[in-house]
DSSP file (Angstrom, degrees, kcal/mol; ACC not computed):
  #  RESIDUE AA STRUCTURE BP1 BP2  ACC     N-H-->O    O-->H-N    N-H-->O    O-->H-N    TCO  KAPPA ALPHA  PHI   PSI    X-CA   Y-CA   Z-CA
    1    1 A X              0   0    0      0, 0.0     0, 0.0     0, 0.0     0, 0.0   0.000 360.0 360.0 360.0 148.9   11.5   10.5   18.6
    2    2 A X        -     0   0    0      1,-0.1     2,-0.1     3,-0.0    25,-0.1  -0.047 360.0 -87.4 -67.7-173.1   11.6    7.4   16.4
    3    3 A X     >  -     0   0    0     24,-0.1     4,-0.8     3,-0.0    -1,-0.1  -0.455  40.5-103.1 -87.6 175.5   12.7    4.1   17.4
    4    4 A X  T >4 S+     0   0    0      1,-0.2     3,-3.1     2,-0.2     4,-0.2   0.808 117.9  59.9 -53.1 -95.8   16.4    3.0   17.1
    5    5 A X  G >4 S+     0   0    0      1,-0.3     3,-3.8     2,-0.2    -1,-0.2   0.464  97.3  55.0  16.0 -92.0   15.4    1.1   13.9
    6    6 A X  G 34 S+     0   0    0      1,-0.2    -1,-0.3    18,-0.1    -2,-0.2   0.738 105.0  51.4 -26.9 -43.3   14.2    3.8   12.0
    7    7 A X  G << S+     0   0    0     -3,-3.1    -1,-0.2    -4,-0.8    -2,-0.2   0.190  76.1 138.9-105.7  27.5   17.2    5.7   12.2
    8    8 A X    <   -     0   0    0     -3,-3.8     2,-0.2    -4,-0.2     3,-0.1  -0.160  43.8-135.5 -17.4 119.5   19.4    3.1   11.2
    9    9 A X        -     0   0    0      1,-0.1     3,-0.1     0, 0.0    -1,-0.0  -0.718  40.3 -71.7 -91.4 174.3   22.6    4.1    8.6
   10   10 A X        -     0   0    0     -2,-0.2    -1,-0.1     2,-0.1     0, 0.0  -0.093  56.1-100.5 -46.4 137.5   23.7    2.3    5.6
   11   11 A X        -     0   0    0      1,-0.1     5,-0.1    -3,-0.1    -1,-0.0  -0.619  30.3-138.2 -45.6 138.3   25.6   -1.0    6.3
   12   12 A X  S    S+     0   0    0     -3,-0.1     2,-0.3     3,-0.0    -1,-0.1   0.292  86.8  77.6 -88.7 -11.4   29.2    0.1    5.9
   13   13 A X  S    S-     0   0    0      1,-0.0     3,-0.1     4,-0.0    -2,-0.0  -0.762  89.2-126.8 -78.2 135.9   29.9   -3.2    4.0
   14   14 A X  S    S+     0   0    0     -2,-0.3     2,-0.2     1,-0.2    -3,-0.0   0.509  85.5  13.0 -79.5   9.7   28.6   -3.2    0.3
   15   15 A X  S    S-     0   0    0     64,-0.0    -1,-0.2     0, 0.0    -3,-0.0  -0.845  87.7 -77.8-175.9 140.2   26.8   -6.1    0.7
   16   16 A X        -     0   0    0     -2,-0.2     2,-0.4    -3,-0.1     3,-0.1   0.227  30.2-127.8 -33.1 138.6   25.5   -8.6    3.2
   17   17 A X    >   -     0   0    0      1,-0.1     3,-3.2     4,-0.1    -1,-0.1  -0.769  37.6 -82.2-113.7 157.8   26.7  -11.2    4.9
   18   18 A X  T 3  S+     0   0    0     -2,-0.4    -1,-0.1     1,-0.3     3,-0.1   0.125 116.2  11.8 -29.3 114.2   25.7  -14.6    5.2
   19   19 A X  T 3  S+     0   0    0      1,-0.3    -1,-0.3    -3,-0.1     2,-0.2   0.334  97.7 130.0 121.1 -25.2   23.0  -15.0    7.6
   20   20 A X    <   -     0   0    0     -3,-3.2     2,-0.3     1,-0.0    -1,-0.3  -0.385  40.4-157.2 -83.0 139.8   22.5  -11.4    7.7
   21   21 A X        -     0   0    0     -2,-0.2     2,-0.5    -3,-0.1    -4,-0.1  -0.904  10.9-151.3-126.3 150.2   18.7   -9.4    7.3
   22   22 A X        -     0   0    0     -2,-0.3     2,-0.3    -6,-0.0    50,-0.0  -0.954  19.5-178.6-112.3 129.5   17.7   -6.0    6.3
   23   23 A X        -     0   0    0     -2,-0.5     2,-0.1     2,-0.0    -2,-0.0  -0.614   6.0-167.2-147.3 101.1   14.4   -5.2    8.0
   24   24 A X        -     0   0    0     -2,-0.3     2,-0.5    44,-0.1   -18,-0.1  -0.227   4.4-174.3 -76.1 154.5   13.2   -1.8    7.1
   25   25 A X        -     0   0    0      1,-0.1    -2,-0.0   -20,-0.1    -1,-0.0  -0.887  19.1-151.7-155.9 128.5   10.3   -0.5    9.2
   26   26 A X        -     0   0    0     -2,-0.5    -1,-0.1     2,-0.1     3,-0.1   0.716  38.1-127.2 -82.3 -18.1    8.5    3.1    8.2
   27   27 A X        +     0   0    0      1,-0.3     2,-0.3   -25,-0.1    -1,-0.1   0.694  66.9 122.8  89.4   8.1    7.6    3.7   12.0
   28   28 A X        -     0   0    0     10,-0.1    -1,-0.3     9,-0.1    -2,-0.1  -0.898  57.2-130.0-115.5 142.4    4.0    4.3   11.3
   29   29 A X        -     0   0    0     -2,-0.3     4,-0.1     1,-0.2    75,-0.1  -0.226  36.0 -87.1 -95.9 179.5    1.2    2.6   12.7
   30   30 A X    >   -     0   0    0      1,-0.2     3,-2.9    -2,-0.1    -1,-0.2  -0.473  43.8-109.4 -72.0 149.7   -1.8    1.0   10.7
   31   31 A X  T 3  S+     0   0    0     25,-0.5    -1,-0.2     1,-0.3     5,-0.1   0.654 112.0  76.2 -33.1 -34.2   -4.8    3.5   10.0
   32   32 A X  T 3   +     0   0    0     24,-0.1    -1,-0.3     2,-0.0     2,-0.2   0.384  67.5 106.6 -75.5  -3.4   -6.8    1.8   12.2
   33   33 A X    <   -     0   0    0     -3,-2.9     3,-0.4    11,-0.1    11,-0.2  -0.496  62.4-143.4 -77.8 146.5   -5.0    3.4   15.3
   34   34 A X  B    S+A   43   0A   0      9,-1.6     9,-3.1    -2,-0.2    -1,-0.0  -0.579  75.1  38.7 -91.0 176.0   -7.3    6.1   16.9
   35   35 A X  S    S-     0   0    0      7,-0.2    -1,-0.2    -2,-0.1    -2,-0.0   0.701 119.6 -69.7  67.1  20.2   -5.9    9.4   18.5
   36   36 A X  S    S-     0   0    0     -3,-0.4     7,-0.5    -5,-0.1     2,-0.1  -0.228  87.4 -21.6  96.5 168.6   -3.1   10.1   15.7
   37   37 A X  S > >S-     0   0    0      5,-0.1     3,-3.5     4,-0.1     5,-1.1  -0.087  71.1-100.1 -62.0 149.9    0.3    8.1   15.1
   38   38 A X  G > 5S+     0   0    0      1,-0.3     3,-0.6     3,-0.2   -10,-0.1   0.692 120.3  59.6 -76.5  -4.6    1.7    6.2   17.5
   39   39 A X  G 3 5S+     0   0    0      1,-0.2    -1,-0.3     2,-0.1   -11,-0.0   0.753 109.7  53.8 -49.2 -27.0    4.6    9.4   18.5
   40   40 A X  G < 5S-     0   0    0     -3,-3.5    -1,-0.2     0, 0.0    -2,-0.1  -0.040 133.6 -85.8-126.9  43.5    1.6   11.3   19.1
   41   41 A X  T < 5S+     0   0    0     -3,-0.6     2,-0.4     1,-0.2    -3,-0.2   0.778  71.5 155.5  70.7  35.6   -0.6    9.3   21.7
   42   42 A X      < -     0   0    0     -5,-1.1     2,-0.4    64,-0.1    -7,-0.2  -0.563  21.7-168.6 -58.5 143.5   -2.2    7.2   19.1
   43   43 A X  B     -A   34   0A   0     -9,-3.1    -9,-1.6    -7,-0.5     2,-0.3  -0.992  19.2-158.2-135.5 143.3   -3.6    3.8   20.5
   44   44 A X        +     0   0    0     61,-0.7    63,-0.3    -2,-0.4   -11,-0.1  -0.797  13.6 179.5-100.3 152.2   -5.1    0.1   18.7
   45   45 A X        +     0   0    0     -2,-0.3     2,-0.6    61,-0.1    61,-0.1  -0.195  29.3 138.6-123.4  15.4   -7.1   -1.5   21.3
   46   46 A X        -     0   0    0     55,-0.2     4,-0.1     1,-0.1    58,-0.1  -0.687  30.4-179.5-104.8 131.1   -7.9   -4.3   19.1
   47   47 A X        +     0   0    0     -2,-0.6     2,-0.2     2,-0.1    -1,-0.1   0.232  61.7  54.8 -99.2 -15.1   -7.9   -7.7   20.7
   48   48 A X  S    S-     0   0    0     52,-0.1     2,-0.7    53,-0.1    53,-0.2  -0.578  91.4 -91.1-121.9-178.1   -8.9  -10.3   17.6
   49   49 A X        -     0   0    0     51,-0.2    51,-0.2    -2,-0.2    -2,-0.1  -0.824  37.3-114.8 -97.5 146.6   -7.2  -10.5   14.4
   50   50 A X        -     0   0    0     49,-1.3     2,-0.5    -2,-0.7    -1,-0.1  -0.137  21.1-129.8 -47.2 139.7   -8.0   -8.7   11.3
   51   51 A X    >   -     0   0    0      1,-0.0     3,-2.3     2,-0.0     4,-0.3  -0.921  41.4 -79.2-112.0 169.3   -9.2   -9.9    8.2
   52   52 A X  T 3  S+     0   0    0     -2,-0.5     4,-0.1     1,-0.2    47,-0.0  -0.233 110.7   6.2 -49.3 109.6   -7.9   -9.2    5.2
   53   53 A X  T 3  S+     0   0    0     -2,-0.2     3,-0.4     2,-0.0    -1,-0.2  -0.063  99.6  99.1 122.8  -3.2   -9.1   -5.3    3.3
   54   54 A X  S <  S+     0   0    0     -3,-2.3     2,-0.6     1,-0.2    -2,-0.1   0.886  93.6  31.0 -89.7 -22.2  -10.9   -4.4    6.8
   55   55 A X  S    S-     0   0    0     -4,-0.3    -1,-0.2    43,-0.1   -24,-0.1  -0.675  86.8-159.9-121.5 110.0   -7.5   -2.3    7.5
   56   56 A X        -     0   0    0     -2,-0.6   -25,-0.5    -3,-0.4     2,-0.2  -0.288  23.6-112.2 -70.7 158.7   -6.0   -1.1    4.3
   57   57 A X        -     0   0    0      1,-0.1     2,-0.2   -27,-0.1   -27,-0.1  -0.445  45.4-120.0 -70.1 134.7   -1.8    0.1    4.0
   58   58 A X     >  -     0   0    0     -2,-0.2     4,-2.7     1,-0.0    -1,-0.1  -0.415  30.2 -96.1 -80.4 169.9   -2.0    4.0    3.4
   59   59 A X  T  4 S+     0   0    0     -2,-0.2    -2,-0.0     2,-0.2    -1,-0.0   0.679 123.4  54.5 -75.8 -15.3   -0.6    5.1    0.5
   60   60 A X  T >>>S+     0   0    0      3,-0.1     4,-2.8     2,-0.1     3,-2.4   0.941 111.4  46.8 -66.7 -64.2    3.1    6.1    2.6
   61   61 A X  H >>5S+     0   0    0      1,-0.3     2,-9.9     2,-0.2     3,-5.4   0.795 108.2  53.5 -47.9 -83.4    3.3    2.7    3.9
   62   62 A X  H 3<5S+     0   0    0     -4,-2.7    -1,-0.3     1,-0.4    -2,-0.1   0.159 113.4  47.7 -87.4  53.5    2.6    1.0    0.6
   63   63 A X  H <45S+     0   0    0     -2,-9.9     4,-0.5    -3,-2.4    -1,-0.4   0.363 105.3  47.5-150.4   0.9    5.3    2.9   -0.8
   64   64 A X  H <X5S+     0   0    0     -3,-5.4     4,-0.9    -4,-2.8    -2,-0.2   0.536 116.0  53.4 -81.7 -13.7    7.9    2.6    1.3
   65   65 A X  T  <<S+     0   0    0     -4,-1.5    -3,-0.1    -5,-0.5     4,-0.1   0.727 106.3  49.6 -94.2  -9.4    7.0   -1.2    1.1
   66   66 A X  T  > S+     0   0    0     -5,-0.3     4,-2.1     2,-0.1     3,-0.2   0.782 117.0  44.9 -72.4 -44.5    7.0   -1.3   -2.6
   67   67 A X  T  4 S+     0   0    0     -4,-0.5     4,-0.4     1,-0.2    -2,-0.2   0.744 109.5  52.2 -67.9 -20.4   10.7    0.5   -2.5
   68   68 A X  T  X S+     0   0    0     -4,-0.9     4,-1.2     2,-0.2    -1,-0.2   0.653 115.2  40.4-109.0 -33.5   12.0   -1.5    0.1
   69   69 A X  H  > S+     0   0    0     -3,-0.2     4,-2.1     2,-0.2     5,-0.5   0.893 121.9  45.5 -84.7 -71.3   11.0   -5.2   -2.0
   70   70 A X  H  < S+     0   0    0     -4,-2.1    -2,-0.2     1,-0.3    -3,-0.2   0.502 110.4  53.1 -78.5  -1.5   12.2   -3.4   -5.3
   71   71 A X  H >4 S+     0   0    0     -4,-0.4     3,-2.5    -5,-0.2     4,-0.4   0.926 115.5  39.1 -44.7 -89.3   15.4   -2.1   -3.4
   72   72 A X  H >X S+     0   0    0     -4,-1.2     4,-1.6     1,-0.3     3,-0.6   0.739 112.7  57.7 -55.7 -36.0   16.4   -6.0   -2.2
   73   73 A X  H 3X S+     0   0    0     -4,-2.1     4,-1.1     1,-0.3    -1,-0.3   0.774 109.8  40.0 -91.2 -11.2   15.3   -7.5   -5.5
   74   74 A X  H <> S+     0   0    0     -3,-2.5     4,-1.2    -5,-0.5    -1,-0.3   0.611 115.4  55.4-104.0   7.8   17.9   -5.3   -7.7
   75   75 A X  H <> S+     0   0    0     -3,-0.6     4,-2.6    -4,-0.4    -2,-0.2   0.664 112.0  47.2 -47.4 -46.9   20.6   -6.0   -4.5
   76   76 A X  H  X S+     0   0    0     -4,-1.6     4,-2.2     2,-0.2    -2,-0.2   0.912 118.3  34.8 -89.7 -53.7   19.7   -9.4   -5.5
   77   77 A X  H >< S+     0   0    0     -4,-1.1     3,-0.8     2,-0.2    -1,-0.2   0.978 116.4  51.2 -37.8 -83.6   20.2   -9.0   -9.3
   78   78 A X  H >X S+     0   0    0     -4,-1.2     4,-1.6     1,-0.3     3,-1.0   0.731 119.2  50.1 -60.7 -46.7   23.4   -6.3   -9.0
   79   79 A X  H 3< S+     0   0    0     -4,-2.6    -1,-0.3     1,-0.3    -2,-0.2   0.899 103.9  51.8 -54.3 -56.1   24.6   -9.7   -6.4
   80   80 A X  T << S+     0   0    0     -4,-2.2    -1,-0.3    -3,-0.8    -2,-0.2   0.198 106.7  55.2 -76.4  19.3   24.1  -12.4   -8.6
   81   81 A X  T <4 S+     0   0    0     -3,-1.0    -2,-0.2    -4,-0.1    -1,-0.2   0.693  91.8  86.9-112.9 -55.9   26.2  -10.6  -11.3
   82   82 A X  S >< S-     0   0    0     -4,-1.6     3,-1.5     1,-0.1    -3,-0.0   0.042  88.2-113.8 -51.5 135.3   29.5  -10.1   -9.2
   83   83 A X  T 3  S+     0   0    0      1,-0.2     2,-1.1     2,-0.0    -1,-0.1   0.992 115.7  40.2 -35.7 -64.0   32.0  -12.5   -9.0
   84   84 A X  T 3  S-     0   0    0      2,-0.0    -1,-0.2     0, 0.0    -2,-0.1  -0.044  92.1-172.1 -90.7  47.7   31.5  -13.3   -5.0
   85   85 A X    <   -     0   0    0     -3,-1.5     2,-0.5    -2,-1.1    -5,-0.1   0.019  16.9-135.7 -56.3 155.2   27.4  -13.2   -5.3
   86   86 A X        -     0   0    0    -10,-0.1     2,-0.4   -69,-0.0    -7,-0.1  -0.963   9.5-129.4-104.6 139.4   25.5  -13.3   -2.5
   87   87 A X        -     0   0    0     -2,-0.5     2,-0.6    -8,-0.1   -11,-0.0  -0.437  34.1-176.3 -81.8 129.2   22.5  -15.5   -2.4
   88   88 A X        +     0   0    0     -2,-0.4     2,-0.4   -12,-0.1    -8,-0.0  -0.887  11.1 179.5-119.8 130.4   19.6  -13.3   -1.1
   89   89 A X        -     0   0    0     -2,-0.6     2,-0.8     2,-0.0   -17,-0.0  -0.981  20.8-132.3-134.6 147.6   16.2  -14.4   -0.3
   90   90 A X        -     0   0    0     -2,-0.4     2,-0.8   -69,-0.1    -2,-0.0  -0.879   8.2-163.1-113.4 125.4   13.2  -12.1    1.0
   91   91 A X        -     0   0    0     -2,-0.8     2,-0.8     2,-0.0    -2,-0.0  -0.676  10.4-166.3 -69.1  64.7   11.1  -13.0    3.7
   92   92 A X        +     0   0    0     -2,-0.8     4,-0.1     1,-0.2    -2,-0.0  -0.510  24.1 161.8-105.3 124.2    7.9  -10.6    3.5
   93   93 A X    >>  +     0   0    0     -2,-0.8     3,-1.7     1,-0.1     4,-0.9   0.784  40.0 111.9 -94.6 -37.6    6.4  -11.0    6.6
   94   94 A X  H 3> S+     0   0    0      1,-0.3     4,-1.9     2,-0.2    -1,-0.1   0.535  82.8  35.9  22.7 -88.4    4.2   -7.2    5.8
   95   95 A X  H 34 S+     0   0    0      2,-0.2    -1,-0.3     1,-0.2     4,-0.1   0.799 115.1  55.1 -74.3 -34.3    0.6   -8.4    5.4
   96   96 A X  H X> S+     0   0    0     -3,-1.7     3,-1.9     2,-0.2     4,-1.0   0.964 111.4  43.4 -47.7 -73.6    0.8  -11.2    8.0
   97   97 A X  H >< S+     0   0    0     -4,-0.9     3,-3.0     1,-0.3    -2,-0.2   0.877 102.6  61.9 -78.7 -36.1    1.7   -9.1   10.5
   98   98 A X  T 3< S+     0   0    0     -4,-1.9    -1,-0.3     1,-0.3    -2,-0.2   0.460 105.2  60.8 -33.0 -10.4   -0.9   -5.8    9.6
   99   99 A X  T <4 S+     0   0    0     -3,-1.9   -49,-1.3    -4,-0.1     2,-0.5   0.530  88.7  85.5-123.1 -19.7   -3.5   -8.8   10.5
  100  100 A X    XX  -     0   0    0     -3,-3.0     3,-1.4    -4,-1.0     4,-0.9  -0.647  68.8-151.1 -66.9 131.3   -2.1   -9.3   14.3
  101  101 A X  T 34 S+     0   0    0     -2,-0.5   -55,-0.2     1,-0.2    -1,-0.2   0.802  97.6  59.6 -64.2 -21.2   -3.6   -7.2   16.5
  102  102 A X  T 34 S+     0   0    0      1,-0.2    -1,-0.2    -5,-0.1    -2,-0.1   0.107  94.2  76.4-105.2  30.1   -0.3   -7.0   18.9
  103  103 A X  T <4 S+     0   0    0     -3,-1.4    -1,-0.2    -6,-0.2    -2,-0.2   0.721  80.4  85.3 -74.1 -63.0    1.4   -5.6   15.4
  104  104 A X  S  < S-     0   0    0     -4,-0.9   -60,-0.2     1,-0.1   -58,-0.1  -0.206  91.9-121.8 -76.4 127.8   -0.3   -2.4   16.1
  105  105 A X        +     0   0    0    -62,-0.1   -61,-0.7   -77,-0.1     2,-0.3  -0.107  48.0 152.1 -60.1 145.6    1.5   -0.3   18.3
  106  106 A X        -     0   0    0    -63,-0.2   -61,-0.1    -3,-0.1   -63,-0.1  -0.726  60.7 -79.5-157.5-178.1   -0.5    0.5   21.5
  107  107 A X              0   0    0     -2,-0.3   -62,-0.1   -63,-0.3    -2,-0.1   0.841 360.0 360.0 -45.7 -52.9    0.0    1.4   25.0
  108  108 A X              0   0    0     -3,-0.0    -1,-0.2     0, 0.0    -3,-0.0   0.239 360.0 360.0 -77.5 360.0    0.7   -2.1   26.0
């Protein structure tokens, strides 16, 4: 099954509160795992960090991670139009972490 995360519902508020973060997460591990996705005994062994293009975003991930930035930034818009806006700022953490090795999900 997935993790709690993943199966998250909608916030029941129409909009955030101070302080507050959305952090969506697709539940899939980087390409680079061997043995299948990590539901299905997939493993990273990898010990160093990456560098940058040696493991590329599949085409799922980098489109749930384009919807998920172009989601928050018309939240952000749709906010700063309303009377009581909330100030919203995004933190994309995304590529940073695809370059830790203890990002990729693993036994460990």
């Amino acid at each position: 099954s997935a993790p709690c995360s993943a199966r998250r519902s909608a916030p029941s508020r129409p909009w955030p509160t101070r302080g507050s973060a959305a952090r969506p997460w697709s539940g899939r591990a980087c390409p680079c795992t061997s043995n299948g996705e990590w539901n299905n005994g997939g493993n990273c062994v990898r010990t160093r960090p990456l560098r940058r293009g040696k493991c590329a975003r599949d085409a799922m991930v980098a489109e749930f991670h384009a919807a998920h930035v172009d989601t928050l930034r018309k939240t952000e818009a749709a906010s700063q139009q309303s009377r009581n806006g909330v100030e919203m700022r995004l933190l994309d953490i995304t590529e940073a972490m695809e370059l830790r090795p203890d990002w990729h999900l693993s036994r460990y």
